[in-house]
KOLLUM-832325 format. One record per residue: residue number from 0; x, y, z of N, C-alpha, C in turn. Coordinates in pm, 1 decimal, padded with zeros to 6 digits, always signed. Example, Ala and Ser with C-alpha at 12.3 -4.5 7.8 and 13.67 -1.06 7.14 Angstrom:
<nodes>
0,+01319.0,-00569.0,+00780.0,+01230.0,-00450.0,+00780.0,+01320.0,-00330.0,+00780.0 .
1,+01285.0,-00225.0,+00708.0,+01367.0,-00106.0,+00714.0,+01290.0,+00003.0,+00787.0 .
</nodes>
This chain:
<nodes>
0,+09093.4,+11913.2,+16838.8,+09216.9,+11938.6,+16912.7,+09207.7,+11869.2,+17049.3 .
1,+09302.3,+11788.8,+17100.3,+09271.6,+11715.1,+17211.6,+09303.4,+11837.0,+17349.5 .
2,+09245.7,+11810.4,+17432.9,+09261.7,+11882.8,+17569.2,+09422.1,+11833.3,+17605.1 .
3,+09389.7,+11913.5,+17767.1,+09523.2,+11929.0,+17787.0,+09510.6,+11778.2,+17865.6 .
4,+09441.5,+11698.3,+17943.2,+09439.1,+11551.8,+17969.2,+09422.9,+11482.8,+17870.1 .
5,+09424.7,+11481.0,+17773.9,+09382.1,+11370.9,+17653.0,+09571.9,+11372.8,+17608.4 .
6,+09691.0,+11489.6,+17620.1,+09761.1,+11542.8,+17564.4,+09861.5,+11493.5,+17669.0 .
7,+09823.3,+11466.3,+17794.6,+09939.2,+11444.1,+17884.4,+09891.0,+11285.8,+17877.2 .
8,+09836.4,+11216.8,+17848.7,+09792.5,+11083.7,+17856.3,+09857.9,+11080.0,+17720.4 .
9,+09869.1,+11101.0,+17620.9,+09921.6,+11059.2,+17488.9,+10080.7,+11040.2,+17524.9 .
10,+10119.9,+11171.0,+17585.0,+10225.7,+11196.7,+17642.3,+10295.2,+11105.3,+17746.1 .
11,+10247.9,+11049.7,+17818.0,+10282.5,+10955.2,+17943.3,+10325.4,+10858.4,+17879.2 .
12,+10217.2,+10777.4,+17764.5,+10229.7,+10670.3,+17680.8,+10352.9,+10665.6,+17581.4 .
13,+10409.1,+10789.2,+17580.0,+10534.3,+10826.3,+17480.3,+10658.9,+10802.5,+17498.1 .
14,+10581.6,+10834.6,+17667.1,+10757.3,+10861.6,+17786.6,+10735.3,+10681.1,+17791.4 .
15,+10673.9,+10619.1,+17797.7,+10635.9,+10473.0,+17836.2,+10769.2,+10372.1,+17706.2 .
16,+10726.4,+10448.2,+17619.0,+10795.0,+10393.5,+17487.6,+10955.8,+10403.1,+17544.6 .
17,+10965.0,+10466.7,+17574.5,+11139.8,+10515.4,+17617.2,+11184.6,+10426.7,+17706.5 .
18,+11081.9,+10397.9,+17820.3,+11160.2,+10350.5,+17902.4,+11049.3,+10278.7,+17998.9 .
19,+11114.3,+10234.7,+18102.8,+11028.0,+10167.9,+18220.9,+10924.9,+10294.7,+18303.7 .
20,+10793.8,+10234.4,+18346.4,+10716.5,+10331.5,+18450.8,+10814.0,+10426.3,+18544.0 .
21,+10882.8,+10330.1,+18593.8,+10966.5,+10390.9,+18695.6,+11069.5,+10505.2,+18695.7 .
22,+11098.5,+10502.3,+18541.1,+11189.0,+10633.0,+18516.1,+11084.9,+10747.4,+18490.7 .
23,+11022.3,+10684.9,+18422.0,+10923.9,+10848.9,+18381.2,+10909.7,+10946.4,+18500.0 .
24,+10922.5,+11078.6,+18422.1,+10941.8,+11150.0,+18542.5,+10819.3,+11249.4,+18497.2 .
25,+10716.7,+11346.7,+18605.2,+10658.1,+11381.1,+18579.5,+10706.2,+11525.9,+18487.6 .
26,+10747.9,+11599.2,+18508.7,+10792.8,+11745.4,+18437.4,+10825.4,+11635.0,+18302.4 .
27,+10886.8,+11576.7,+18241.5,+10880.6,+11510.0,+18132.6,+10789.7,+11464.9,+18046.1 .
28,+10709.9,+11411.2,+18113.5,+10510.6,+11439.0,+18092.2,+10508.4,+11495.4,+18028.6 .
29,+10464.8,+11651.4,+18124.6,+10459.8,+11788.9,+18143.9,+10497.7,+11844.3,+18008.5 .
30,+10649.2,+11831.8,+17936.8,+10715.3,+11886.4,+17851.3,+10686.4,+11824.0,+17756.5 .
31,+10656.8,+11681.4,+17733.5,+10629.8,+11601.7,+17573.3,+10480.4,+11633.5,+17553.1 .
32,+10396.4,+11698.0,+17664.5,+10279.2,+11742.8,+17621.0,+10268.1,+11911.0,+17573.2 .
33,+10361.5,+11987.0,+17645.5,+10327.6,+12117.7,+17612.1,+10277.5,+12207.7,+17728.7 .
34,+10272.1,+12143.6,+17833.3,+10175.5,+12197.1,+17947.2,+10270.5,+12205.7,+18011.2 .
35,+10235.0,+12247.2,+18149.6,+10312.4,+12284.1,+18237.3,+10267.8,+12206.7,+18332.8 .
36,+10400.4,+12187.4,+18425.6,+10363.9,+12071.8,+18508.4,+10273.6,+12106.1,+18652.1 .
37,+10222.3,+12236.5,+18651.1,+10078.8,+12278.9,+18732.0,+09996.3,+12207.8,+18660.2 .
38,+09987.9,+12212.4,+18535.5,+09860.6,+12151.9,+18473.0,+09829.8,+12013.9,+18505.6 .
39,+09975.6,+11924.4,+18503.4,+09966.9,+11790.3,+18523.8,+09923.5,+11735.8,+18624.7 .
40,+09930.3,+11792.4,+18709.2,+09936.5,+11814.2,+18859.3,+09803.3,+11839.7,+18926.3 .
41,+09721.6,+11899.0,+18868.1,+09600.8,+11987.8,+18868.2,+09503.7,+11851.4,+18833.1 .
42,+09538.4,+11786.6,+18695.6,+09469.6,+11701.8,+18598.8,+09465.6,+11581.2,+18707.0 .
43,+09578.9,+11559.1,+18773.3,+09581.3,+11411.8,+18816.3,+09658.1,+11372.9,+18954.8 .
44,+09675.2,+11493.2,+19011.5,+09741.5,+11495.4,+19139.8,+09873.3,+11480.1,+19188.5 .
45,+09903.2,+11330.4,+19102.1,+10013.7,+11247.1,+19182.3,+10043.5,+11162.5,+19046.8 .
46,+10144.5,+11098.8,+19065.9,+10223.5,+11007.0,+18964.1,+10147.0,+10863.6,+18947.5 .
47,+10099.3,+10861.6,+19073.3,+10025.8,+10696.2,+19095.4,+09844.6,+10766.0,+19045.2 .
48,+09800.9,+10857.1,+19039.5,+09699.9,+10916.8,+18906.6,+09692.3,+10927.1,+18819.9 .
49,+09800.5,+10959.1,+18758.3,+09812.9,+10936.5,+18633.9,+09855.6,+10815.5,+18561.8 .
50,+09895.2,+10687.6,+18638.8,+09932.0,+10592.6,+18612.5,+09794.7,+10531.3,+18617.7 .
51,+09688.7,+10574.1,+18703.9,+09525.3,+10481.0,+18703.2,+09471.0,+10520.4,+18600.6 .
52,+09461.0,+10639.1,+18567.8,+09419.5,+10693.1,+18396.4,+09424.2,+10653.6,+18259.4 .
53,+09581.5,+10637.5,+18297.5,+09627.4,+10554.8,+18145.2,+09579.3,+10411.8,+18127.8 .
54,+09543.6,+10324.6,+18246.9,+09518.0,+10201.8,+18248.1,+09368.2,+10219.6,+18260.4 .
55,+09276.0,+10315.4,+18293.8,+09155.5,+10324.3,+18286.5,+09103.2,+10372.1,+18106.0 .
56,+09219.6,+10458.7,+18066.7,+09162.7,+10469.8,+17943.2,+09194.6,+10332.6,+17850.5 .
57,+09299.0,+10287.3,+17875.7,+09339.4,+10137.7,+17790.3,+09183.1,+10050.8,+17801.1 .
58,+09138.5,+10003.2,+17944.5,+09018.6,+09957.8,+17958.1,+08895.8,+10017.8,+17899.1 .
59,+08862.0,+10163.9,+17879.2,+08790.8,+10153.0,+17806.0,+08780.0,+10203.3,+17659.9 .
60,+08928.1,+10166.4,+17608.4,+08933.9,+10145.5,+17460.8,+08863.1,+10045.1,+17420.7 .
61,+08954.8,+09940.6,+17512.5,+08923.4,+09824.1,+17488.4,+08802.0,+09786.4,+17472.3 .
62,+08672.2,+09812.3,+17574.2,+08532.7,+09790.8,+17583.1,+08456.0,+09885.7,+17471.8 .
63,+08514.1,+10005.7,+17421.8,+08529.7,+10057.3,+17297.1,+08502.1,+09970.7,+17180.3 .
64,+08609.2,+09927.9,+17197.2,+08656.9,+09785.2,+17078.6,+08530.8,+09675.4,+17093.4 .
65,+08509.4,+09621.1,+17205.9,+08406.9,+09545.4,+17194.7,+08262.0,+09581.2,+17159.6 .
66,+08199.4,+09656.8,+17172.0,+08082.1,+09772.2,+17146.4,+08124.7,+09769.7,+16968.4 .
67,+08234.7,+09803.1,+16918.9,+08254.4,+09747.6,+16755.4,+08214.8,+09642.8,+16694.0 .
68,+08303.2,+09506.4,+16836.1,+08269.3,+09409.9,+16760.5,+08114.8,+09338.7,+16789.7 .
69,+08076.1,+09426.0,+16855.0,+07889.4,+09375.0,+16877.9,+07816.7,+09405.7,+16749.7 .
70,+07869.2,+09477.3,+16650.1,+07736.2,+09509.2,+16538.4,+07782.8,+09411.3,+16414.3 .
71,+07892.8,+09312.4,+16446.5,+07872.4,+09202.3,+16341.7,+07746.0,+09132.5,+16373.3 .
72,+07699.8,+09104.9,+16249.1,+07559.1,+08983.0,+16280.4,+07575.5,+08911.9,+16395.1 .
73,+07435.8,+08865.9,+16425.9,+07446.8,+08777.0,+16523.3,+07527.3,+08655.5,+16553.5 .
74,+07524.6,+08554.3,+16456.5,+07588.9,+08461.4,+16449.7,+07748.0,+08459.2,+16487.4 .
75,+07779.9,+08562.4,+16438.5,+07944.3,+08581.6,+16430.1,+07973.5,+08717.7,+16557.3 .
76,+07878.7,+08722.4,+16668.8,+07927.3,+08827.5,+16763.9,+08037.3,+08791.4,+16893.2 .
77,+07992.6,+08635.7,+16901.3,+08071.5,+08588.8,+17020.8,+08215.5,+08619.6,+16962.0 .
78,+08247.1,+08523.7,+16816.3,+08399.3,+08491.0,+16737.7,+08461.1,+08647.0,+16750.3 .
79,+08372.3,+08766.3,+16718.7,+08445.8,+08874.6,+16682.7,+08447.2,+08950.8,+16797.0 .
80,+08386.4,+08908.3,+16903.3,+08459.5,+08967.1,+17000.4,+08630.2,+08883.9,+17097.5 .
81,+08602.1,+08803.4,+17040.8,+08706.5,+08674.9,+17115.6,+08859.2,+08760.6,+16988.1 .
82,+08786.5,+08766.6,+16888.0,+08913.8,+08841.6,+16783.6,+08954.8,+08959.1,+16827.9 .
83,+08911.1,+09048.8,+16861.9,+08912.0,+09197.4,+16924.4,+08982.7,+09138.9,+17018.7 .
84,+08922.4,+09099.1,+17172.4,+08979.6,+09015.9,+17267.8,+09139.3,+09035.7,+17217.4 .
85,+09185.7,+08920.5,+17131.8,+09315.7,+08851.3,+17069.8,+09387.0,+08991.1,+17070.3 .
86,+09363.9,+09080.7,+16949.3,+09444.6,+09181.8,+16879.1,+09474.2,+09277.3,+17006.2 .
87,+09348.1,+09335.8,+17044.3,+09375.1,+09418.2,+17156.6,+09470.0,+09385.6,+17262.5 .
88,+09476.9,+09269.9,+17332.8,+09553.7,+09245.9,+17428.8,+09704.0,+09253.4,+17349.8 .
89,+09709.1,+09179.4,+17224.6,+09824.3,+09175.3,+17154.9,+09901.0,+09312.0,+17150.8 .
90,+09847.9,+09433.5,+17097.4,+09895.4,+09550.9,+17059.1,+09907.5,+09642.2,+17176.0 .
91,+09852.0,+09615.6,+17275.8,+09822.3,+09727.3,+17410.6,+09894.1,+09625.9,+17509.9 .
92,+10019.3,+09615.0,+17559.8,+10073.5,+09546.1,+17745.3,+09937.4,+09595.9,+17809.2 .
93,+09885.4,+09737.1,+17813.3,+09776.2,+09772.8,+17907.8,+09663.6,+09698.4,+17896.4 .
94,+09608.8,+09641.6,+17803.8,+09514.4,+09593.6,+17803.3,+09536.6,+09426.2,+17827.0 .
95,+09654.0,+09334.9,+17804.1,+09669.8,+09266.9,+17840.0,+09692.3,+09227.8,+17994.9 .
96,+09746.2,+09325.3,+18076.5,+09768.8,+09331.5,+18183.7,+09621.2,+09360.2,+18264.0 .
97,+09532.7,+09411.2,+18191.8,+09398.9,+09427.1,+18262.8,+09353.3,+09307.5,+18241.7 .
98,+09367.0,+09215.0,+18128.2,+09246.8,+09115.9,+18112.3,+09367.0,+08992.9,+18213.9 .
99,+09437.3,+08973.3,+18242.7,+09504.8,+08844.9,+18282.7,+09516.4,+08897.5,+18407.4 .
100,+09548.4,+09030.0,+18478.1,+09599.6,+09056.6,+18598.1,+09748.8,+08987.2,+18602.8 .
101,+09860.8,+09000.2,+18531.0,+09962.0,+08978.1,+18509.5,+10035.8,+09110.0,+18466.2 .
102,+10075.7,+09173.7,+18593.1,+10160.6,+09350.0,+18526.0,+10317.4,+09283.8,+18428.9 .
103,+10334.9,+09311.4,+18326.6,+10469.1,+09246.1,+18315.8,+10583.7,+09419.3,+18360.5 .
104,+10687.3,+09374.8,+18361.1,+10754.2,+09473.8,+18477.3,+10760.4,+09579.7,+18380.1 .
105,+10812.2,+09729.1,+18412.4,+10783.5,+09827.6,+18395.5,+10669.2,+09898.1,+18325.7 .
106,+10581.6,+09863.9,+18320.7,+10400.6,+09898.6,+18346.6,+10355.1,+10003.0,+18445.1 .
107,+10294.0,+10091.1,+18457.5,+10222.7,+10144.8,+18482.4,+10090.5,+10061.8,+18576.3 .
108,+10072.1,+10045.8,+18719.3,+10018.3,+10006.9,+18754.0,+09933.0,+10040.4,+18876.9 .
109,+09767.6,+10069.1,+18841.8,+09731.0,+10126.1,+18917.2,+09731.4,+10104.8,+19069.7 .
110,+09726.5,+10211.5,+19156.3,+09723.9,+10168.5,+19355.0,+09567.8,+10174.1,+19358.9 .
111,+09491.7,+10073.4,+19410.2,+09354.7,+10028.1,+19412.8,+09293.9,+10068.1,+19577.6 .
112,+09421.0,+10100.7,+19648.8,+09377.1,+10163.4,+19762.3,+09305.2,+10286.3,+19811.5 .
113,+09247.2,+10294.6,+19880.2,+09101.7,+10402.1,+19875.3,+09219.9,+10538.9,+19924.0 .
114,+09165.7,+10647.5,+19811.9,+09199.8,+10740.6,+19877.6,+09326.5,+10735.7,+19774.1 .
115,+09386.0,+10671.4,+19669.0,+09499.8,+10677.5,+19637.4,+09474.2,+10749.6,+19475.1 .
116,+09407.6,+10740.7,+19449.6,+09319.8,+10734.4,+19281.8,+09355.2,+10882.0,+19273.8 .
117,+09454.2,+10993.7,+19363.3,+09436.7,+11130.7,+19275.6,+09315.9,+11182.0,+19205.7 .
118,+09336.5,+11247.5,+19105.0,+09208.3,+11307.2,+19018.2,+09171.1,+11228.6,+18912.3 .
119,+09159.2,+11129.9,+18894.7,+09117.8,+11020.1,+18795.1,+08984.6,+11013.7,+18817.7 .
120,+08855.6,+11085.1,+18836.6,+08731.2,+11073.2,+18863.3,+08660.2,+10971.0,+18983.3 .
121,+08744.3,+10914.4,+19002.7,+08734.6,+10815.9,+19136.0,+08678.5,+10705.9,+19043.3 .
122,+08717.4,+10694.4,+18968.0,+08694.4,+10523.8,+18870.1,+08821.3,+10428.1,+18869.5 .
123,+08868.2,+10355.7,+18957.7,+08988.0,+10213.3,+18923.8,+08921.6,+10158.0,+18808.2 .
124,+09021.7,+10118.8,+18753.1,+09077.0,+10003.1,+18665.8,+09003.7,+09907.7,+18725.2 .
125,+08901.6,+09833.4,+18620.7,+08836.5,+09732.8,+18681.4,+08975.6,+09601.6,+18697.9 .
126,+08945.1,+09500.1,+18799.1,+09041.0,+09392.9,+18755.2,+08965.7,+09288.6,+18689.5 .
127,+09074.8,+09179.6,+18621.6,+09042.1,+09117.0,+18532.4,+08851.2,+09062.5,+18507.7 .
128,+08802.5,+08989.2,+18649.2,+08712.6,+08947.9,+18650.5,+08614.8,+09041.1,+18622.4 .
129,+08591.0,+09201.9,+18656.9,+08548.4,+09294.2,+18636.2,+08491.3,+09312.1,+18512.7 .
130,+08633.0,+09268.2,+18437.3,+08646.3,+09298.3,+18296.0,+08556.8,+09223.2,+18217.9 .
131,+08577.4,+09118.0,+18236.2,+08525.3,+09012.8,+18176.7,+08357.0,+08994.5,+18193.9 .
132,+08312.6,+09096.2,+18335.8,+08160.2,+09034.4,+18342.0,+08116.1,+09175.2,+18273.7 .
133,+08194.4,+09280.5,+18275.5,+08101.9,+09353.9,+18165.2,+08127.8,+09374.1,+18001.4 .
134,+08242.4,+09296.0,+17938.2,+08208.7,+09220.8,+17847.3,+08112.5,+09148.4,+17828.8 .
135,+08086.8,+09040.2,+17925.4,+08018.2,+08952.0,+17906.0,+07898.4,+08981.7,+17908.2 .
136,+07856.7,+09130.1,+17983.0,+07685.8,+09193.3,+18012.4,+07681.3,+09292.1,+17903.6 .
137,+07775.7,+09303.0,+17801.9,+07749.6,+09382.7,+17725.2,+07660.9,+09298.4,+17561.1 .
138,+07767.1,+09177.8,+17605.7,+07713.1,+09072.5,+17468.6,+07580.5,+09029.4,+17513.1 .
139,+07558.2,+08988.5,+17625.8,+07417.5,+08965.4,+17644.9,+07299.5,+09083.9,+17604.9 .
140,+07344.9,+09190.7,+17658.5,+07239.3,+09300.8,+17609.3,+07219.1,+09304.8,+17524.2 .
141,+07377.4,+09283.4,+17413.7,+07284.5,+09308.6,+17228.7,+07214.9,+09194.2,+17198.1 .
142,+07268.3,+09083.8,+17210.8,+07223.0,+08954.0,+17199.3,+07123.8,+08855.8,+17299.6 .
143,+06993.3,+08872.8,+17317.8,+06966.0,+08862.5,+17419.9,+06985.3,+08676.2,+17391.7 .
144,+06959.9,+08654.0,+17278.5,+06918.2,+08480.7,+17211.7,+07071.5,+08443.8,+17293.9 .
145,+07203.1,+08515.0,+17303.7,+07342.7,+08371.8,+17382.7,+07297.0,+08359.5,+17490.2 .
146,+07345.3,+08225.4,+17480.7,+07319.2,+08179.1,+17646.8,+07456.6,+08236.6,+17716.2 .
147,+07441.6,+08277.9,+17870.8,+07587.7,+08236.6,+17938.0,+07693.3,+08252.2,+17940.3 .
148,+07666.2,+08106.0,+17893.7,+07774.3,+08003.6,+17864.0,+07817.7,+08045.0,+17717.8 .
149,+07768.6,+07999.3,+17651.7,+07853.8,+08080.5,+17503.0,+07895.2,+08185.8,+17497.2 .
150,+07868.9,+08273.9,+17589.5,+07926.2,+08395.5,+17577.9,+08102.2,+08377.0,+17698.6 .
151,+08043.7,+08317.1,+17778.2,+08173.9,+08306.2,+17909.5,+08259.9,+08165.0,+17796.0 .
152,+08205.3,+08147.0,+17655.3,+08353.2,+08036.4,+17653.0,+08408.3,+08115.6,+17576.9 .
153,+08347.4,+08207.2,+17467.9,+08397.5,+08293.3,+17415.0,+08493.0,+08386.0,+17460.6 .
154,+08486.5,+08389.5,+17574.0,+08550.6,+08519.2,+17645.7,+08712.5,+08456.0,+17686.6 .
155,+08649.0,+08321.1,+17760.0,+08776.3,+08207.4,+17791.3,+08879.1,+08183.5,+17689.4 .
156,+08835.3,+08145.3,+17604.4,+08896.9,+08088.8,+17514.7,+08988.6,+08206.7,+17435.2 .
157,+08903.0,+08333.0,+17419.2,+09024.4,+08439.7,+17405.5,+09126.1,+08450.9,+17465.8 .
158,+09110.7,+08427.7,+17594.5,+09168.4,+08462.9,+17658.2,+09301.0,+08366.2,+17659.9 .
159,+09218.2,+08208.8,+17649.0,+09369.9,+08113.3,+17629.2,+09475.5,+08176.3,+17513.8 .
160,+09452.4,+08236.4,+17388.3,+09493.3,+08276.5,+17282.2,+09586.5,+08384.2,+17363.5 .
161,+09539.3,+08476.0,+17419.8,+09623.7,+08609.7,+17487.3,+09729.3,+08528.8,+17595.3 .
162,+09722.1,+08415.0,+17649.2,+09809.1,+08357.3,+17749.7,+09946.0,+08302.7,+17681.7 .
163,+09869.3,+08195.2,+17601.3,+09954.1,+08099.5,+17536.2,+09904.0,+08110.4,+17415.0 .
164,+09998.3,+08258.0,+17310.0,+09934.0,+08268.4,+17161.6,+10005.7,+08177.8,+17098.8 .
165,+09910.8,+08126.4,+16944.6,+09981.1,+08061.9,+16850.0,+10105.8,+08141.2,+16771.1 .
166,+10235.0,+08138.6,+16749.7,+10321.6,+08175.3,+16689.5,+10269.4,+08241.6,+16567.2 .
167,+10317.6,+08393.7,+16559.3,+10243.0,+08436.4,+16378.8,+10104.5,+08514.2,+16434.7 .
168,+10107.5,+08629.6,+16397.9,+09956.7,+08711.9,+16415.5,+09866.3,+08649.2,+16354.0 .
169,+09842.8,+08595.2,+16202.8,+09759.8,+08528.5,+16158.2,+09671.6,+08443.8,+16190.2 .
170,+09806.7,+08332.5,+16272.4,+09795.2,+08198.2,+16317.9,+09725.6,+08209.2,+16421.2 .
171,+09734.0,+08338.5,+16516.6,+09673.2,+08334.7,+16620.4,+09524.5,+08390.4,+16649.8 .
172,+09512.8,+08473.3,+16535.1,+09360.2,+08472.4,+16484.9,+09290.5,+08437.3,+16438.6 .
173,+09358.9,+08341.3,+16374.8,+09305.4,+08230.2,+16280.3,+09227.4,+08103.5,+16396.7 .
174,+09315.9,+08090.0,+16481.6,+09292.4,+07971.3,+16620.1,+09197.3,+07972.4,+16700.7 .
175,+09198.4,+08136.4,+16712.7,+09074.5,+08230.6,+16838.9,+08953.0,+08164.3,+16749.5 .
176,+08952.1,+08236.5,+16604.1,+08851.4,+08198.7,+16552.9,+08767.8,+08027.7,+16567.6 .
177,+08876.8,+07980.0,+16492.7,+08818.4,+07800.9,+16510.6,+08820.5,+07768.0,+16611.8 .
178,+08852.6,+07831.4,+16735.8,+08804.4,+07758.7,+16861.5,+08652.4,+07787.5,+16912.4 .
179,+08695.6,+07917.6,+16890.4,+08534.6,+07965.5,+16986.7,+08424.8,+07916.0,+16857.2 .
180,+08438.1,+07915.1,+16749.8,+08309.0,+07858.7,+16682.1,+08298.3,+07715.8,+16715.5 .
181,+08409.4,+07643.9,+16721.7,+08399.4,+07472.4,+16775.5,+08297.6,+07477.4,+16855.5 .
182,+08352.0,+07572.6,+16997.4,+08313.8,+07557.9,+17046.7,+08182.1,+07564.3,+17137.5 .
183,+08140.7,+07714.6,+17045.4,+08027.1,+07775.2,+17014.2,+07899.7,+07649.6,+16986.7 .
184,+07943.0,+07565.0,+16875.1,+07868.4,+07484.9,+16848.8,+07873.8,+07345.7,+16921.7 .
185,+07930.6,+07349.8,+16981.6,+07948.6,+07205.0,+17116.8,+07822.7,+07282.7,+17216.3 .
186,+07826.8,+07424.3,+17259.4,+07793.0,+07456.4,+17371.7,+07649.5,+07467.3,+17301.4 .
187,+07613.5,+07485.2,+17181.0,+07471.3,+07501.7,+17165.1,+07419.0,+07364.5,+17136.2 .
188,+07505.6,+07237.6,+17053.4,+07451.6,+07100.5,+17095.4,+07445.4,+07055.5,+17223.5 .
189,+07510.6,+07096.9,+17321.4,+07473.9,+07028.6,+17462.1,+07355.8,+07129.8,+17527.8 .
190,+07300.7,+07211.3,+17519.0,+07219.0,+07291.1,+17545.6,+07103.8,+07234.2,+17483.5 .
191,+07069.9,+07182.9,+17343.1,+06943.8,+07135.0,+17278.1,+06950.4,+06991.5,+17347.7 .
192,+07057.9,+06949.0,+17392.8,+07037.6,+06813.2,+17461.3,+06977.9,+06807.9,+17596.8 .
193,+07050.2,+06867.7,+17713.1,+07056.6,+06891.7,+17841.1,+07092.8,+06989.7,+17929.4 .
194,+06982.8,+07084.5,+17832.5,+06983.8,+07243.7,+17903.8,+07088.1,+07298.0,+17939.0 .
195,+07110.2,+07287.4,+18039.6,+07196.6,+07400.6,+18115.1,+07280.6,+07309.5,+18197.5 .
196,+07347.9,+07220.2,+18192.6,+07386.9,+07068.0,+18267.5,+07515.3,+07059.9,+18190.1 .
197,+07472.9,+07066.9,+18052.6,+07633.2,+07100.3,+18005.4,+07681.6,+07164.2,+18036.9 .
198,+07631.5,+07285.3,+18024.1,+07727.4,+07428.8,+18043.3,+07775.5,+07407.5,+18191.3 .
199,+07744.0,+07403.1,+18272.2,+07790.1,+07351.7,+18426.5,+07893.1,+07267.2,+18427.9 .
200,+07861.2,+07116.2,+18383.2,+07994.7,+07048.1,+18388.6,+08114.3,+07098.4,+18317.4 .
201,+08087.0,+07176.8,+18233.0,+08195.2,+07234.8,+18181.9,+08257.5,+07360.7,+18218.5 .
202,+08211.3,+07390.4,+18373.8,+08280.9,+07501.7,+18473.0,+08252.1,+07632.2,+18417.4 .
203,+08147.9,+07649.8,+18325.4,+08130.5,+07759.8,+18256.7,+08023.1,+07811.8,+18322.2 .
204,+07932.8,+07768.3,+18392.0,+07772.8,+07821.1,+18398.5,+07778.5,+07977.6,+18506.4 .
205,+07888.3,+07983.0,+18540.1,+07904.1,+08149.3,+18653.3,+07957.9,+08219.9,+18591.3 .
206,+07940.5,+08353.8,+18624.1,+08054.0,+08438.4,+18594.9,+08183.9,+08422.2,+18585.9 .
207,+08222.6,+08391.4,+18753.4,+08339.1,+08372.7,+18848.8,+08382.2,+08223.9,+18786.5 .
208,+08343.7,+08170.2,+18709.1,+08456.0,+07965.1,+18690.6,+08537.6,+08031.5,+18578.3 .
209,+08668.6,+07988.5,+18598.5,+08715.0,+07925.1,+18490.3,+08669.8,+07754.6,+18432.1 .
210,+08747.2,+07754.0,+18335.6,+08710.5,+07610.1,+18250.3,+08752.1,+07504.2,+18334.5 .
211,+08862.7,+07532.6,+18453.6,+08918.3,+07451.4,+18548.8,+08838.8,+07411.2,+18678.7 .
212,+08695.9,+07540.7,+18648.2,+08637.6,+07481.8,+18754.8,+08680.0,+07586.2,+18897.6 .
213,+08807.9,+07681.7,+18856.0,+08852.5,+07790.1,+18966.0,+08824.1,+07928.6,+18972.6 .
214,+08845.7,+07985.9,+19026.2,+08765.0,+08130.8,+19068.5,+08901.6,+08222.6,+18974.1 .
215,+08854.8,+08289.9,+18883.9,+09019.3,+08384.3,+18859.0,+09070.1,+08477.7,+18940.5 .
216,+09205.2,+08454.7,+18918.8,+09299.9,+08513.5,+19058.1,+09303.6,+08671.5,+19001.9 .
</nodes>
């Protein structure tokens, strides 16, 4: 049986369906959960709390999701997380809006200002880059054999898929896939060639590069 926060978070996400952030009203919450709006209130303080919650639990569905796609074999851990990556952002605005830092309008969007977080445990919503380096420290832990770099193109290259998807759900998992293995295997031939020199010129060797060589905004 879910609690009474697991119940107003299902709930928020319901009122979300209806309409824009901005209409939701809290006693509405309150009522599509069953609780009373002391409870809501109690759970999360303020409206801009319960709005960091819902986007904190989206984030760690999501990293949820990736922790799944870590127990495919080795070979195939980067591709199936870059697939997860794809679907997830696809099916969740919340989770897309965490990995790009792009709110599209009526979203739910957390206030990152100190002191604003209500009763949300004092955990923000990581932002995008956040996101991405503990993805990226999570694949390294299971996998200690990726380099990097195969893991940060994997992550990229999902991510091009979530920006600019191929037309067709299929098509667009189908693409994630043949890219990051391309590319998978470019990044491990330039590595048996010239170490770690590839991965650099190719703006990959930090956390913080994009493929452009820029810091993400």
């Amino acid at each position: 049986m879910p609690t009474a926060r697991q119940a107003l978070l299902d709930a928020a996400l319901r009122a979300l369906d209806d309409g824009p952030w901005r209409t939701v009203r809290m006693v509405d919450v309150a009522t599509l959960a069953g609780v009373s709006r002391q409870t809501l209130y109690n759970e999360f303080g303020t409206k801009g709390g319960l709005a960091g919650a819902l986007v904190r639990r989206a984030a760690d569905g999501y990293l949820a999701g990736v922790d799944r796609a870590l127990t495919a074999p080795a070979p195939d851990r980067p591709a199936a997380v870059a697939l997860w990556t794809v679907r997830a952002a696809r099916q969740d605005a919340l989770v897309k809006a965490l990995l790009t830092g792009h709110w599209a309008e009526g979203l739910p969007r957390p206030d990152r200002r100190p002191g604003s977080r209500g009763r949300t445990g004092g955990r923000p919503p990581p932002a995008p880059g956040e996101l991405l380096a503990l993805v990226r420290d999570r694949m390294a832990a299971v996998s200690p054999e990726e380099t990097a770099g195969r893991c940060e193109i994997a992550l990229r290259l999902a991510l091009s898929c979530v920006i600019v998807p191929v037309p067709g759900d299929d098509a667009t998992d189908s693409r994630a896939l043949h890219l990051v293995r391309e590319a998978s295997r470019t990044e491990s031939t330039g590595r048996a060639g010239t170490g770690q020199a590839g991965a650099g010129r190719a703006g990959l060797s930090g956390p913080s590069r994009t493929a452009g060589g820029r810091s993400p905004r």
